[in-house]
Each structure stands twice: as structure tokens, then as C-alpha cells.
C-alpha positions as CSV (number, residue, x, y, z in Angstrom):
1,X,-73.7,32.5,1.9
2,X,-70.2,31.9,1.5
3,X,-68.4,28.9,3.6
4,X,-66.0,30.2,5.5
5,X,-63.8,27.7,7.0
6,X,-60.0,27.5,7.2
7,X,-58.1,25.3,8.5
8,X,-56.2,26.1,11.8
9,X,-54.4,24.6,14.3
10,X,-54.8,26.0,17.8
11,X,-53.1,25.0,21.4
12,X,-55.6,25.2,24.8
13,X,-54.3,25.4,28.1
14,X,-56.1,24.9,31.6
15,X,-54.0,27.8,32.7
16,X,-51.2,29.7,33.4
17,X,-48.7,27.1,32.5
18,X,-51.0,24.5,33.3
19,X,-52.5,21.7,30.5
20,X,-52.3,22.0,27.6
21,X,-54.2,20.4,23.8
22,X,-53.4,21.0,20.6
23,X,-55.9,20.6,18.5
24,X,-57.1,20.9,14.4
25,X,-60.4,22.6,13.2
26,X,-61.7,24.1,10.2
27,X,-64.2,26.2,12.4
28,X,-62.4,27.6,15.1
29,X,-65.1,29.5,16.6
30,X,-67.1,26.6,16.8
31,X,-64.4,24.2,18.0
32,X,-64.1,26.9,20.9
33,X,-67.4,26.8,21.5
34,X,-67.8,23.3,22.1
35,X,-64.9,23.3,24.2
36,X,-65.9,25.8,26.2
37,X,-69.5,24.1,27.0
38,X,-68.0,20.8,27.5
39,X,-70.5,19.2,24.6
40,X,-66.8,17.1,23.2
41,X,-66.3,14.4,26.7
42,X,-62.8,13.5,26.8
43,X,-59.4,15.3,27.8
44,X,-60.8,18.8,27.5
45,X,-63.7,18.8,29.2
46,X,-62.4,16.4,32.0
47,X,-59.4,18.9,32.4
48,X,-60.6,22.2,31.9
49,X,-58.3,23.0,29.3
50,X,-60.8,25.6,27.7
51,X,-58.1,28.8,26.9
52,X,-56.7,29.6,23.8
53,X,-53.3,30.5,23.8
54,X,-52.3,29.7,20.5
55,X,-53.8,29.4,17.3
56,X,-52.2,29.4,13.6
57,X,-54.6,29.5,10.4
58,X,-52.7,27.3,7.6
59,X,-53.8,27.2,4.0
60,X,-55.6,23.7,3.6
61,X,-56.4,21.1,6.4
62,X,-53.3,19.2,4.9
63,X,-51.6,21.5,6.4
64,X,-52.8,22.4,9.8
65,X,-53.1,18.2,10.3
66,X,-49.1,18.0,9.8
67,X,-48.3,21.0,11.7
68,X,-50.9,19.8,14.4
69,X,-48.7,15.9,14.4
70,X,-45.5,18.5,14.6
71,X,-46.5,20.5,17.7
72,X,-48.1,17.1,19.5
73,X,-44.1,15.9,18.9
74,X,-42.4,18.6,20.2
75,X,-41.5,18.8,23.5
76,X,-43.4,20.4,26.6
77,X,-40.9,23.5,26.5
78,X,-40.7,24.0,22.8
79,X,-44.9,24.3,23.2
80,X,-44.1,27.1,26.6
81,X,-41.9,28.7,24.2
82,X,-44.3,29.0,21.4
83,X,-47.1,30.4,23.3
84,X,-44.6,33.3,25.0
85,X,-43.6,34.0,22.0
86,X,-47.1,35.6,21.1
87,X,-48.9,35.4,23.9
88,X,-46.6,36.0,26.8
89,X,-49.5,36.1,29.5
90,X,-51.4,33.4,28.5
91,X,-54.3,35.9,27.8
92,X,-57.4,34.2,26.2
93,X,-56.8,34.5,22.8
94,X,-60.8,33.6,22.1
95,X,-61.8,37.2,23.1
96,X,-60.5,38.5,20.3
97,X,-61.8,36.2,17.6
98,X,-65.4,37.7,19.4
99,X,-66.1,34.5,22.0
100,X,-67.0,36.1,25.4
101,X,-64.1,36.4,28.4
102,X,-63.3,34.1,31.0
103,X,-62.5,34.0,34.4
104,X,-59.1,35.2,34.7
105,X,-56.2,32.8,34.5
106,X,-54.7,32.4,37.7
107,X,-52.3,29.7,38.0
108,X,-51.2,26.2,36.7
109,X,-54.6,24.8,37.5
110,X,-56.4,27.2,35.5
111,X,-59.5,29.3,37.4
């Protein structure tokens, strides 16, 4: 079988508005997964930033690691903006990659 990893960069928010992380993977799927069943301890699991609202496949980790420093610079707006720009609910972006739904997001604070 075939490895099929790309490199991506991906932004998670707790919420509507709410926290977010920005993040790098090679396995986005299973990044999510982890992130979704707390088994990474840190900011994510401590915050319940668990929806993705933003994700951007790049063509080698090189890349996604130097657009991940450039969206972890930007400013808090810049990020908002980003995320409107394709995903102007804040709609869990997992679903369609094949990871199950979540409760709905409600609010700054998330669910």
C-alpha cells in the first residue's frame, strides 16, 4: 500500500469565533483524530479547540511548516479573515474529509 501523506497545514477553533490553533500534519485525518479524543494533552485538549475550520494541503512539509510560522504570525483578524473567506460559518470542515459530525458550534466558547 501506497503512503499517502501530504503535508498540510490546518487552523482549529473551539468555536464560533472562539480559540483558535494552527497546526502542521502530514496525516490530517489522524491529527484530527487525536485531537478530537484528547490523546495530544496540551492547549487543545485543555481548550476544546477540536473544529476544523481551515486546512491547506502544501506540496512538501517544507512548506506547510513555513506557512504554519506565517499564519501563527499573523494577527488574530488576518486568521477571522482567512477562515470567512472559505468557511464563512465556521462549519466543521472534518465532515467532509469523512471524520464523524459534531455538536453544533454555538458560540465563542464552542459547544
Amino acid at each position: 500500500m501506497e503512503d499517502e501523506r501530504v503535508p498540510c497545514v490546518y487552523i482549529l477553533a473551539s468555536g464560533l469565533y472562539g480559540t483558535l490553533y494552527i497546526g502542521v500534519t502530514s496525516d490530517l485525518i489522524g491529527r484530527l483524530w487525536q485531537h478530537r479524543n484528547a490523546a495530544l494533552p496540551g492547549f487543545t485538549s485543555r481548550y476544546k479547540v477540536h473544529r476544523l475550520v481551515h486546512y491547506e494541503f502544501q506540496g512538501t512539509m517544507e512548506h506547510a511548516i513555513l506557512r504554519e510560522k506565517q499564519l501563527k504570525r499573523w494577527h488574530r483578524q488576518w486568521k477571522i479573515n482567512l477562515i470567512n473567506e472559505g468557511n464563512p460559518h465556521w462549519e466543521d470542515l472534518a465532515v467532509r474529509l469523512g471524520l464523524p459530525p459534531m455538536a453544533p458550534c454555538l458560540g465563542r466558547n464552542g459547544p
